[in-house]
Gaussian input, Z-matrix of N, CA and C with variables (Angstrom, degrees):
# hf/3-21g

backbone

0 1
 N
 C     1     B1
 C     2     B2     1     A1
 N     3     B3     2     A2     1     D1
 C     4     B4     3     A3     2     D2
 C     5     B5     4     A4     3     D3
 N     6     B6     5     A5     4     D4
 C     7     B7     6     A6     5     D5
 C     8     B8     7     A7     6     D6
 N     9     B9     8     A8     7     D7
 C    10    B10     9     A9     8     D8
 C    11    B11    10    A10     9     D9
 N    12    B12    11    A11    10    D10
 C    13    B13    12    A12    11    D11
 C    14    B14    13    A13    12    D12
 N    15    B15    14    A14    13    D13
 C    16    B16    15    A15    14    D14
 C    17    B17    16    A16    15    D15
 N    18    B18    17    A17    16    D16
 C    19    B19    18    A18    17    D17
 C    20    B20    19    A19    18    D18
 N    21    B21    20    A20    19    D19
 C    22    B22    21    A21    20    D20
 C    23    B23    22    A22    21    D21
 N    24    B24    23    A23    22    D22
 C    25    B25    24    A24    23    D23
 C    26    B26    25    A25    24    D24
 N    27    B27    26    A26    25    D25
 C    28    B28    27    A27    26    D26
 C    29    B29    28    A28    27    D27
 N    30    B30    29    A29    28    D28
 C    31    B31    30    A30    29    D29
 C    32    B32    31    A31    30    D30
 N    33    B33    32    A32    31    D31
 C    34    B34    33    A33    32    D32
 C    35    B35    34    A34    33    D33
 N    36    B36    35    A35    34    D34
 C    37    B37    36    A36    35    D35
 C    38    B38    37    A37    36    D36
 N    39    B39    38    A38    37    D37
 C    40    B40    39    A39    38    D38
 C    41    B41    40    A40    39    D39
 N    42    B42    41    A41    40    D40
 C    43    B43    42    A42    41    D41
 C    44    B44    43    A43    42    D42
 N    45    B45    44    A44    43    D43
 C    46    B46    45    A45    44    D44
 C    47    B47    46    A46    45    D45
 N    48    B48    47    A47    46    D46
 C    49    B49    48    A48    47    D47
 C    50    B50    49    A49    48    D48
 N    51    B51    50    A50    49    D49
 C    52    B52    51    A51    50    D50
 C    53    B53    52    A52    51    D51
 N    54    B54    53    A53    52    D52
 C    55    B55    54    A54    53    D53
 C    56    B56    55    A55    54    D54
 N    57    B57    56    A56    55    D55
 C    58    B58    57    A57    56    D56
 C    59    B59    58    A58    57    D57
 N    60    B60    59    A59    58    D58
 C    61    B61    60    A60    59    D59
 C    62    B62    61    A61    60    D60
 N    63    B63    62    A62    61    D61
 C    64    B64    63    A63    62    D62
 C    65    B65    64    A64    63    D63
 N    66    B66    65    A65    64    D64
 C    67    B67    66    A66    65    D65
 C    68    B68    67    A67    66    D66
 N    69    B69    68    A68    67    D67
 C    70    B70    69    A69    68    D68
 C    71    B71    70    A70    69    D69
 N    72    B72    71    A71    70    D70
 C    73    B73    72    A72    71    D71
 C    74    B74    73    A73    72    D72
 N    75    B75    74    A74    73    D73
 C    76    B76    75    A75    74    D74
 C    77    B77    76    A76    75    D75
 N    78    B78    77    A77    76    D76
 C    79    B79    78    A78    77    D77
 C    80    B80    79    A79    78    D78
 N    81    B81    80    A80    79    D79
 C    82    B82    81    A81    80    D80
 C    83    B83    82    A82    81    D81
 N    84    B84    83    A83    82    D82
 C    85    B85    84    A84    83    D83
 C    86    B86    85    A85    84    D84
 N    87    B87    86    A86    85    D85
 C    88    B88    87    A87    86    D86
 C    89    B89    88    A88    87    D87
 N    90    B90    89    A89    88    D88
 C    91    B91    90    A90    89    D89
 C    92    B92    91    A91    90    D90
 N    93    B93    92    A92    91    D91
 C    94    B94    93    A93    92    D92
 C    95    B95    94    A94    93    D93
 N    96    B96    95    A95    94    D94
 C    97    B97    96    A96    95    D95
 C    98    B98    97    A97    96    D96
 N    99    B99    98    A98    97    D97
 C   100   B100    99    A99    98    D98
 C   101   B101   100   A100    99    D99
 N   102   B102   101   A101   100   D100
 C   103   B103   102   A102   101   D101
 C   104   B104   103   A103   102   D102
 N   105   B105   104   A104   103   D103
 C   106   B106   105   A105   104   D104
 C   107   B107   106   A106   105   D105
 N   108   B108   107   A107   106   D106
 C   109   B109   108   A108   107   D107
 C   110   B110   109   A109   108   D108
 N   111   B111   110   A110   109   D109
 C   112   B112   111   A111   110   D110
 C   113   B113   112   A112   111   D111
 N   114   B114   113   A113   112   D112
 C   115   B115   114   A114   113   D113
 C   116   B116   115   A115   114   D114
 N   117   B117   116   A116   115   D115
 C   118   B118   117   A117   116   D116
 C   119   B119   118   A118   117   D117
 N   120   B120   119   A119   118   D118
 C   121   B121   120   A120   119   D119
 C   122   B122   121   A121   120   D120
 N   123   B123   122   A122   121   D121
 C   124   B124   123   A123   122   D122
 C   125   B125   124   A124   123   D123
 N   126   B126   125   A125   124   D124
 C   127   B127   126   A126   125   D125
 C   128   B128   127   A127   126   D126
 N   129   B129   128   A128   127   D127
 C   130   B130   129   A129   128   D128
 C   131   B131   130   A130   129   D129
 N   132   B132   131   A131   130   D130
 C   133   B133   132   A132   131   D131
 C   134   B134   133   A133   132   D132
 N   135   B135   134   A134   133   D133
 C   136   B136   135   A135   134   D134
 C   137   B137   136   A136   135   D135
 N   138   B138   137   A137   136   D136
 C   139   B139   138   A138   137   D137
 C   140   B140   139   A139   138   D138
 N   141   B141   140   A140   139   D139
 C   142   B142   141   A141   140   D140
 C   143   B143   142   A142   141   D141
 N   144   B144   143   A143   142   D142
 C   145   B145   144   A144   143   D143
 C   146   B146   145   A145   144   D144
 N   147   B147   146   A146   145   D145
 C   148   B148   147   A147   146   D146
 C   149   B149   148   A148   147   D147
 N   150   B150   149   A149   148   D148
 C   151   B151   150   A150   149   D149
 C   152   B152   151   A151   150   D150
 N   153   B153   152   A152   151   D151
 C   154   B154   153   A153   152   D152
 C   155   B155   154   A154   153   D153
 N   156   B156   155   A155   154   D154
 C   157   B157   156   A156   155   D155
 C   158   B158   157   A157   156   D156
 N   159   B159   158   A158   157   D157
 C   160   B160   159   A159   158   D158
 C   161   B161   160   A160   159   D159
 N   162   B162   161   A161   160   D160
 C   163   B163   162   A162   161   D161
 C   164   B164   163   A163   162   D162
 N   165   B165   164   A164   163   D163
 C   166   B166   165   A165   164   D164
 C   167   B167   166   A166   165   D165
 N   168   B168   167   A167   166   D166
 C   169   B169   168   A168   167   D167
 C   170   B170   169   A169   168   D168
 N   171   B171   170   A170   169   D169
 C   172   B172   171   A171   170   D170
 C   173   B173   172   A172   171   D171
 N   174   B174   173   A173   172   D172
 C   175   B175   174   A174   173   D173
 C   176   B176   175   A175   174   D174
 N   177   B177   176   A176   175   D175
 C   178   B178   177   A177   176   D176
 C   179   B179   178   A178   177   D177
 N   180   B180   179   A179   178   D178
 C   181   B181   180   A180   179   D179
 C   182   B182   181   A181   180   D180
 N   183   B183   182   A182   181   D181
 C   184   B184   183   A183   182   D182
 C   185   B185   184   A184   183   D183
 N   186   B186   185   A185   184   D184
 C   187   B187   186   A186   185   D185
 C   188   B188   187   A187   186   D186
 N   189   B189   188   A188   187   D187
 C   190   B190   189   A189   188   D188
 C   191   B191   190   A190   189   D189
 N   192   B192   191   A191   190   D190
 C   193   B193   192   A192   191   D191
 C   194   B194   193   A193   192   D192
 N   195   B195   194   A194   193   D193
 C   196   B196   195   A195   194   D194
 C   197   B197   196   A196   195   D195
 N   198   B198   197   A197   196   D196
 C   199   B199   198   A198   197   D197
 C   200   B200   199   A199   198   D198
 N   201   B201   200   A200   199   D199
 C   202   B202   201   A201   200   D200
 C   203   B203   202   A202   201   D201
 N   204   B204   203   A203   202   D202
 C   205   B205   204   A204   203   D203
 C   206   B206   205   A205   204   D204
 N   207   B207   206   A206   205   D205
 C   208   B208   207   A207   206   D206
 C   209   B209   208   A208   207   D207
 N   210   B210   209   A209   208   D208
 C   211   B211   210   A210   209   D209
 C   212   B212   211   A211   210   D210
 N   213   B213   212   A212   211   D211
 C   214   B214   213   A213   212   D212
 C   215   B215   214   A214   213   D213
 N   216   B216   215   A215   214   D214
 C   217   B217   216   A216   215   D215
 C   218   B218   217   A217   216   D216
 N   219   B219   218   A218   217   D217
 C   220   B220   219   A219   218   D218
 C   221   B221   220   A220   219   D219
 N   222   B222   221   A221   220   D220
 C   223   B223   222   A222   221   D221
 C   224   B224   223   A223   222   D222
 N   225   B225   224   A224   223   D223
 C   226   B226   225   A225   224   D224
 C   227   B227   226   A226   225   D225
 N   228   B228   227   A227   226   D226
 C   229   B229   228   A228   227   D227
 C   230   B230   229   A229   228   D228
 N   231   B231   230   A230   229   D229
 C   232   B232   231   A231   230   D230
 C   233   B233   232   A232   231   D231
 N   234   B234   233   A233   232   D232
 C   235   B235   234   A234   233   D233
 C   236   B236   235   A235   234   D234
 N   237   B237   236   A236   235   D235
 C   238   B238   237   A237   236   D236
 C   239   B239   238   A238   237   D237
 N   240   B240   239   A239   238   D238
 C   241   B241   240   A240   239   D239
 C   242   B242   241   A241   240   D240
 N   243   B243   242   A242   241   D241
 C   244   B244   243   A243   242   D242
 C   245   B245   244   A244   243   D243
 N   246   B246   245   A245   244   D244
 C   247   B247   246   A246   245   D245
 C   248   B248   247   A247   246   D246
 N   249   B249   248   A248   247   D247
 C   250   B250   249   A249   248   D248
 C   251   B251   250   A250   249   D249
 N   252   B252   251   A251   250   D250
 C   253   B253   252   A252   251   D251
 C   254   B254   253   A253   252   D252
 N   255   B255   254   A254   253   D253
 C   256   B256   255   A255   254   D254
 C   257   B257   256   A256   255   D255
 N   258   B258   257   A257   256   D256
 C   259   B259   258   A258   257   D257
 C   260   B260   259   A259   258   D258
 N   261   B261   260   A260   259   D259
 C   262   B262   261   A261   260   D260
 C   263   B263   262   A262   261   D261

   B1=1.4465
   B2=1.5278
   B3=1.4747
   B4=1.5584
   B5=1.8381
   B6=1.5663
   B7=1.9724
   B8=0.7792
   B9=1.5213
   B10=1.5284
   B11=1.4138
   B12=1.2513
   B13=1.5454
   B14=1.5595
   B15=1.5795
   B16=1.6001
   B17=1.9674
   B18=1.0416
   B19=2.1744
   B20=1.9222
   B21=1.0297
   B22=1.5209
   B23=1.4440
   B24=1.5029
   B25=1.5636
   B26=1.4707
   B27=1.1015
   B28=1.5158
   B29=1.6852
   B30=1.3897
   B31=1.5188
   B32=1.5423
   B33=1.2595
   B34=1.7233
   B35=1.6366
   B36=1.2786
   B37=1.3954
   B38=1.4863
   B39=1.0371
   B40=1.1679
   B41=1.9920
   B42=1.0967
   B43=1.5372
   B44=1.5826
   B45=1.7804
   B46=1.1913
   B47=1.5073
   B48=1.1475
   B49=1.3013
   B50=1.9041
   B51=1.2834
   B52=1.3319
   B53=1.9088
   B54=1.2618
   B55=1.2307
   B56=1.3569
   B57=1.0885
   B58=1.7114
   B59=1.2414
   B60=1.4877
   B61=1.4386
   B62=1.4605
   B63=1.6246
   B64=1.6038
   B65=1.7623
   B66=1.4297
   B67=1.1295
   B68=1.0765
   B69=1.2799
   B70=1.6791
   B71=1.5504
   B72=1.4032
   B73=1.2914
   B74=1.6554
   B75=1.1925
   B76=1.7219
   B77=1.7722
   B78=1.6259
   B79=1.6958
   B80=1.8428
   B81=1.4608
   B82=1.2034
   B83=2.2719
   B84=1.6500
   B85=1.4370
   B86=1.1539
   B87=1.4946
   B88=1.7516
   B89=1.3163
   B90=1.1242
   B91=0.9640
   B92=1.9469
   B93=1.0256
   B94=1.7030
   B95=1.6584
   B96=1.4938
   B97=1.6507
   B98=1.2470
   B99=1.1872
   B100=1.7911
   B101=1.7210
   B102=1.2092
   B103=2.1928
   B104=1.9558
   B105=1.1405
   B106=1.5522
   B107=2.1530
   B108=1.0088
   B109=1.6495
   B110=1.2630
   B111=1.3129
   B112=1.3373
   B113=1.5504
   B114=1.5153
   B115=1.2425
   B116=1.8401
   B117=1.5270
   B118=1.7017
   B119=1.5149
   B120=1.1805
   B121=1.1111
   B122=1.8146
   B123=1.2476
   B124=1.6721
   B125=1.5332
   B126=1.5321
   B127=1.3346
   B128=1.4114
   B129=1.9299
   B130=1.2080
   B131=1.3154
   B132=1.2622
   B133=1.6551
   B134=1.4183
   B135=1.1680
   B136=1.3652
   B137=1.5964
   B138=0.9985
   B139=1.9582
   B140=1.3707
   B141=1.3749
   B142=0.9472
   B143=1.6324
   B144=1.6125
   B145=1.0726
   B146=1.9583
   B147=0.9688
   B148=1.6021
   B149=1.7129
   B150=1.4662
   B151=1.2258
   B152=1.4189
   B153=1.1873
   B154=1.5582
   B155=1.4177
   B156=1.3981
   B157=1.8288
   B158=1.6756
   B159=1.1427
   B160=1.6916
   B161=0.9511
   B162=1.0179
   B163=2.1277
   B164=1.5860
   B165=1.4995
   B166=1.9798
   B167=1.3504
   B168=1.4889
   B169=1.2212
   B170=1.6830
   B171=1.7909
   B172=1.2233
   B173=1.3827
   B174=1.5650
   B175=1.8815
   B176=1.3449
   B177=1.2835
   B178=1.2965
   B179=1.4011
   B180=1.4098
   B181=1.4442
   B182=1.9037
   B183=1.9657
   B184=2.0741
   B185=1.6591
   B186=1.2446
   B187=1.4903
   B188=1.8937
   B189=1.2495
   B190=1.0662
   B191=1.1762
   B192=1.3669
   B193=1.8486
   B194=1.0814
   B195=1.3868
   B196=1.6333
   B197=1.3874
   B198=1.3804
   B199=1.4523
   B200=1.8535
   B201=1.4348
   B202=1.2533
   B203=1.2284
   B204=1.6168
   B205=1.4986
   B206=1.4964
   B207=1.4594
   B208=1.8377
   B209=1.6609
   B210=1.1149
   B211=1.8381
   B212=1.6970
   B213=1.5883
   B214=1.7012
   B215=1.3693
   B216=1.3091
   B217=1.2512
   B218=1.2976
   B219=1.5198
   B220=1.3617
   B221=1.2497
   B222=1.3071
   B223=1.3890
   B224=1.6169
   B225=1.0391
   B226=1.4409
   B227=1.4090
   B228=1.4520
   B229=1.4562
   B230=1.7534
   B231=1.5289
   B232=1.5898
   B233=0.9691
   B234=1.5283
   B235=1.4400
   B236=1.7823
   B237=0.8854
   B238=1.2340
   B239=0.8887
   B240=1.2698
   B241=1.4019
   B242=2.0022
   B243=0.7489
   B244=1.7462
   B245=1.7087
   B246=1.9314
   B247=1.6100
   B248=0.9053
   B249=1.8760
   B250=1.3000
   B251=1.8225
   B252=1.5235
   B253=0.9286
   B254=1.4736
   B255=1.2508
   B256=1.1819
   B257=1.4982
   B258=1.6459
   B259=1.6663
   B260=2.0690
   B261=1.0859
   B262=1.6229
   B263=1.1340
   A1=108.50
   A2=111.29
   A3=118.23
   A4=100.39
   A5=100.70
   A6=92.42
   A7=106.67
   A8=110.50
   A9=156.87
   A10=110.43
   A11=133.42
   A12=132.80
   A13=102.37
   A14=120.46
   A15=109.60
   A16=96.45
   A17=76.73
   A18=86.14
   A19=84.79
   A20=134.36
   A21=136.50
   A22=80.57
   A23=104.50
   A24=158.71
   A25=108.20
   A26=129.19
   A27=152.75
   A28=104.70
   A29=112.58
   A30=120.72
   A31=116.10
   A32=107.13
   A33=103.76
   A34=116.75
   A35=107.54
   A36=122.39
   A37=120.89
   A38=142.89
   A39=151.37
   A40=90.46
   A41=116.12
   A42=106.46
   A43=111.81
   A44=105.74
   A45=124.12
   A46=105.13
   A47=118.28
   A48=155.58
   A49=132.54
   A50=136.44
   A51=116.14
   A52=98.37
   A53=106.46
   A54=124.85
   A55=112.56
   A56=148.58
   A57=153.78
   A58=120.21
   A59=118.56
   A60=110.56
   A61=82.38
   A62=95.73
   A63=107.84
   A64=124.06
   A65=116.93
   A66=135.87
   A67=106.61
   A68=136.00
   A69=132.91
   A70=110.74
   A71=102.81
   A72=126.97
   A73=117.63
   A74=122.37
   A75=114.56
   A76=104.59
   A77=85.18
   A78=102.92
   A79=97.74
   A80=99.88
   A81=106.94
   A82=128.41
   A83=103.04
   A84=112.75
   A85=91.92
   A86=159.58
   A87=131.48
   A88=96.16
   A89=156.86
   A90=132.18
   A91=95.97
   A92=122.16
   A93=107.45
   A94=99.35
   A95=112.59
   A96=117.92
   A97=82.70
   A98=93.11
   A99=133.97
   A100=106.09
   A101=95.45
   A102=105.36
   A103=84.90
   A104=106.03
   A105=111.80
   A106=79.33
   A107=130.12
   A108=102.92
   A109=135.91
   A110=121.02
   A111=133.35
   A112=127.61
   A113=113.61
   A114=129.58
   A115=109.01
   A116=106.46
   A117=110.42
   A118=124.71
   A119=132.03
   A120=143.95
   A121=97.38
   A122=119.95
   A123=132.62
   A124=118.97
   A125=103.58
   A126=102.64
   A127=97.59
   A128=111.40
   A129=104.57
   A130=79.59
   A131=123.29
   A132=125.99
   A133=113.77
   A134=121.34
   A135=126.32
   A136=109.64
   A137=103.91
   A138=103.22
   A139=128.04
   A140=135.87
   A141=170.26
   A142=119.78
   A143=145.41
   A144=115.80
   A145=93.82
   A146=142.09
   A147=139.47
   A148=90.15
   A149=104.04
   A150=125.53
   A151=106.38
   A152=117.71
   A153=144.22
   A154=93.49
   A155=119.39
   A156=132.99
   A157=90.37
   A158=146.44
   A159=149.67
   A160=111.52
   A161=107.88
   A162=138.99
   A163=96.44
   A164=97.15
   A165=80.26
   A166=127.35
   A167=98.16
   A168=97.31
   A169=120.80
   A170=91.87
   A171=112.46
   A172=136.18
   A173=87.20
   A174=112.11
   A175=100.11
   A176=124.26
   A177=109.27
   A178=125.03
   A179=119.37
   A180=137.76
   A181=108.60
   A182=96.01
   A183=84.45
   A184=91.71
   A185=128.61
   A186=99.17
   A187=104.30
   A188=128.40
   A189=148.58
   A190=90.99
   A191=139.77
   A192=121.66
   A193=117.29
   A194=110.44
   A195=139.85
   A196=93.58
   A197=129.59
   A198=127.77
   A199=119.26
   A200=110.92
   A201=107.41
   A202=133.48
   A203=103.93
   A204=110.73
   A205=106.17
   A206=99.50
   A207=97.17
   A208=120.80
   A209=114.14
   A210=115.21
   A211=90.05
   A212=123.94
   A213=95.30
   A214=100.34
   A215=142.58
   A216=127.74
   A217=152.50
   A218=110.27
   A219=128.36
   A220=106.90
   A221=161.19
   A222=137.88
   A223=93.34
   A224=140.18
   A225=126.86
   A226=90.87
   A227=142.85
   A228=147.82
   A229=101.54
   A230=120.01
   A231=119.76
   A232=95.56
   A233=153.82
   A234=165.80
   A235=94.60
   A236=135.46
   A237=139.52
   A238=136.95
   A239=137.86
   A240=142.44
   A241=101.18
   A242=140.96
   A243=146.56
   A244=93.61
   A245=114.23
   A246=85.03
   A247=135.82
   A248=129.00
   A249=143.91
   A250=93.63
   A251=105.58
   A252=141.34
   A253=122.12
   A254=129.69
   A255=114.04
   A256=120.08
   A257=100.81
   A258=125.76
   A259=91.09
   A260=101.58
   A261=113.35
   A262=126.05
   D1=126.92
   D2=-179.83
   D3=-82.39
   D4=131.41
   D5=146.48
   D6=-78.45
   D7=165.19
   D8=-179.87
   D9=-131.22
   D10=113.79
   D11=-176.72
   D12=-123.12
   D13=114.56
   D14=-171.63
   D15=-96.48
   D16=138.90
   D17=-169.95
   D18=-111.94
   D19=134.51
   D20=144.01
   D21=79.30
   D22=-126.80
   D23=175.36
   D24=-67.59
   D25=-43.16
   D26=-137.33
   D27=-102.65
   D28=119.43
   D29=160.66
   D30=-91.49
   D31=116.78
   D32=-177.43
   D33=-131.82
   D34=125.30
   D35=169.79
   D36=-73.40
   D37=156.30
   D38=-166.58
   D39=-105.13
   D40=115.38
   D41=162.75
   D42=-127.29
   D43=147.73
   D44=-179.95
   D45=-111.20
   D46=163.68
   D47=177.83
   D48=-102.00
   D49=89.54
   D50=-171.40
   D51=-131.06
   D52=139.65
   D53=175.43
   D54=-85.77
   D55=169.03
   D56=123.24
   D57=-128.15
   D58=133.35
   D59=-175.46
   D60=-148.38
   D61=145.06
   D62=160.00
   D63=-117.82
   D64=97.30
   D65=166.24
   D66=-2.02
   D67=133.64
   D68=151.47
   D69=-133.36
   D70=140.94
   D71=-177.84
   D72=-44.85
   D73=165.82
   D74=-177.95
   D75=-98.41
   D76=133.18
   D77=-166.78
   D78=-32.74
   D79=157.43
   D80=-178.34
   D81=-62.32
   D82=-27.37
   D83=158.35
   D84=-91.98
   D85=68.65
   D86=118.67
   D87=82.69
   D88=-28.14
   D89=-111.26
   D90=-131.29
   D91=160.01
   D92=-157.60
   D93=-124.76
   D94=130.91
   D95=-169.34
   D96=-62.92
   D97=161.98
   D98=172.41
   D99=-104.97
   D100=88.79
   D101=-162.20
   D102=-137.83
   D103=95.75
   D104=128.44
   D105=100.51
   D106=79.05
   D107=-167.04
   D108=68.98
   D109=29.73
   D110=-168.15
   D111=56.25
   D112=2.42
   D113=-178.81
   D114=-63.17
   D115=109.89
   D116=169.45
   D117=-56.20
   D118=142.05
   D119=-159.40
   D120=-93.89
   D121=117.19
   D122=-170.06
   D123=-118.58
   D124=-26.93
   D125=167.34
   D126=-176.51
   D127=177.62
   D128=-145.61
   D129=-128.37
   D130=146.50
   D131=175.60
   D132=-92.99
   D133=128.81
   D134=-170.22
   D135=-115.21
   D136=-41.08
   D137=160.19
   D138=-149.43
   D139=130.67
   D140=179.78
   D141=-85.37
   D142=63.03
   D143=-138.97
   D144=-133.23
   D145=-179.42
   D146=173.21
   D147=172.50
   D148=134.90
   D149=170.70
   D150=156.49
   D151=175.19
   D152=162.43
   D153=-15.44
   D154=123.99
   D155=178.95
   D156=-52.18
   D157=-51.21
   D158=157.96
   D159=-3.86
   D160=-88.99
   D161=177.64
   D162=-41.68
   D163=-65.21
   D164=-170.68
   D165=-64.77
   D166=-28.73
   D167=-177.31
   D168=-43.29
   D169=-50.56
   D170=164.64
   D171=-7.23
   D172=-79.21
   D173=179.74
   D174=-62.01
   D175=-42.40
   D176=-169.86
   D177=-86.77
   D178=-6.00
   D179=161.08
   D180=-69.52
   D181=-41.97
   D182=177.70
   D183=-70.97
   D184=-22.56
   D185=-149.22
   D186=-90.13
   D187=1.39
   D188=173.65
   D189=-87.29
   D190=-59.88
   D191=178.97
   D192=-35.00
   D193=-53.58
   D194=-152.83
   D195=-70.05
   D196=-73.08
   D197=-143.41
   D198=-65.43
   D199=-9.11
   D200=149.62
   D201=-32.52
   D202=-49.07
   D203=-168.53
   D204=-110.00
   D205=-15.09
   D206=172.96
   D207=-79.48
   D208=-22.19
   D209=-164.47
   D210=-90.57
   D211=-37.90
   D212=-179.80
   D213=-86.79
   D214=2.53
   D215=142.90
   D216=-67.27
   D217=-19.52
   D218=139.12
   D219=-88.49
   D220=16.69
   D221=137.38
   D222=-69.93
   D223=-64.87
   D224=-134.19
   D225=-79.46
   D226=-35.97
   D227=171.27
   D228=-43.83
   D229=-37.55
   D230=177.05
   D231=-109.79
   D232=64.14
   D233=139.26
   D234=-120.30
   D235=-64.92
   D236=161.07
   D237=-40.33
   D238=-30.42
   D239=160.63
   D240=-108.67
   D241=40.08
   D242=-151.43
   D243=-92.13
   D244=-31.22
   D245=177.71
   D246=-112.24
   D247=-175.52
   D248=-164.74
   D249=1.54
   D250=138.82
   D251=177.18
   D252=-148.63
   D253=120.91
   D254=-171.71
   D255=-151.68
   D256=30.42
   D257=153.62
   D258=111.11
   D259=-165.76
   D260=-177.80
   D261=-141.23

């Protein structure tokens, strides 16, 4: 259940904010992609979420289902591509 707090005129929700990112290890040569300004790639964002404490909670309850089957699926996607790299 979302609050609702009426101020004046005004209906207002309370909204939160939650990040997820999953860390990844440094490419296998040391060596750091060339992504956006030469900036190395450190981890991979997996959710992004802001709304009603409800809603996020939400997303972040499917995305805890999910990541069982998502993190050895992006490991083996960076097991698979693991060599020499040396930006783009």
């Amino acid at each position: 259940m979302t609050a609702i707090v009426r101020i004046g005129d005004g209906v207002y929700t309370p909204m939160v904010e939650a990040r997820a990112v999953l860390p990844l290890p440094p490419l296998p040569d040391a060596q750091a992609v060339d992504v956006a300004h030469g900036d190395g790639i450190h981890e991979l964002e997996l959710l992004t979420v802001r709304g009603p404490a409800s809603v996020v909670a939400s997303a972040v309850d499917a995305l805890g289902a999910y990541l069982d089957e998502l993190v050895p699926t992006i490991g083996k996607l960076y097991h698979d591509h693991e060599g020499p790299q040396h930006g783009g």
